[in-house]
N, C-alpha and C positions, 0 to 999 in steps of 0.2 A: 504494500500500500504506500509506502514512504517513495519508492520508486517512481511509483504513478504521480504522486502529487511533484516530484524534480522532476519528472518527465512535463506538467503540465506548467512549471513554473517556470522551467526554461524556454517552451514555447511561448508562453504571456512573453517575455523579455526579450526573445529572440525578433519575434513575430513586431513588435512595439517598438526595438531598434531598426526594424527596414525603416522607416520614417527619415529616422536622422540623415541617412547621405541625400534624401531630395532637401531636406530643410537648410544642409550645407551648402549644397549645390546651389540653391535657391538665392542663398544669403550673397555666394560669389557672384552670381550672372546680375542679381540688382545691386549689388554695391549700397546696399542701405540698409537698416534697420528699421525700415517702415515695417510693419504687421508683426514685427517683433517684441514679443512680453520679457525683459529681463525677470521679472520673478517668476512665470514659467520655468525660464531657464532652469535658473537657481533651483526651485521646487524637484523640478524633475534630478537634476545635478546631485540633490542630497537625500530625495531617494534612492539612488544608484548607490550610495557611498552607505545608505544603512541597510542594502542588501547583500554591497559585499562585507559589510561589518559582521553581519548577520551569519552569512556562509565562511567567515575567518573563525565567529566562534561556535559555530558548528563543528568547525575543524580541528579546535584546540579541547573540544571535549572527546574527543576520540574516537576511534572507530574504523573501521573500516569504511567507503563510501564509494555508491557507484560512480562508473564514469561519468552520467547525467549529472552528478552534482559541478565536479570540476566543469564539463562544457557550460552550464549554468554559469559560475564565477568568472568565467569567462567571456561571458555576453554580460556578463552585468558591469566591467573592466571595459570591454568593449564600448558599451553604450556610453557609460560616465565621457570614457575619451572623448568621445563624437560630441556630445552635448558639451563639454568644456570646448571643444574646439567651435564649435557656434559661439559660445561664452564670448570664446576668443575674439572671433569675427565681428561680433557684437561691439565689442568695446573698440575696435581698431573702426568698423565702420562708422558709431556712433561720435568721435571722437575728428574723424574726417568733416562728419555734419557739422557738429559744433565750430569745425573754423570757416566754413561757408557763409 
């Protein structure tokens, strides 16, 4: 049963991270932060950070663990990257507006 539910949690986070390369992509081709929520960001950003906090202490209580958990920690690594790197663009874009 514990299988099934990392099998279903890593699809939510896998499935949830397709998003972020149009929204980077997005952010590069318009060169703005129009339609862009920084506390979105943020929000999403530090839920990533308390799922991998989550699965580090899953992992320090021991045990064995299937593969689906690491591919999990790994999409949730994955995502954080992506949404930090929006973050990124965010701030470099917003920052170009301000001297306009």
């Amino acid at each position: 049963m514990e299988t099934l539910a990392l099998v279903l949690e890593t699809a939510m986070i896998a499935l949830f991270g397709f998003s972020w390369p149009n929204n980077i992509m997005t952010t590069l081709k318009n060169k703005s932060t129009k339609g862009k929520s920084l506390l979105f960001l943020l929000l999403i950003d530090t839920g990533y950070v308390a799922g991998i906090a989550s699965k580090f202490i899953t992992l320090a209580a021991g045990g064995d663990k299937p593969w689906i958990f690491y591919f999990g920690l790994a999409v949730y690594i994955l995502n954080f990257v992506m949404v930090t790197t929006d973050l990124i663009l965010y701030f470099y874009f917003k920052a170009k507006e301000l001297k306009k």
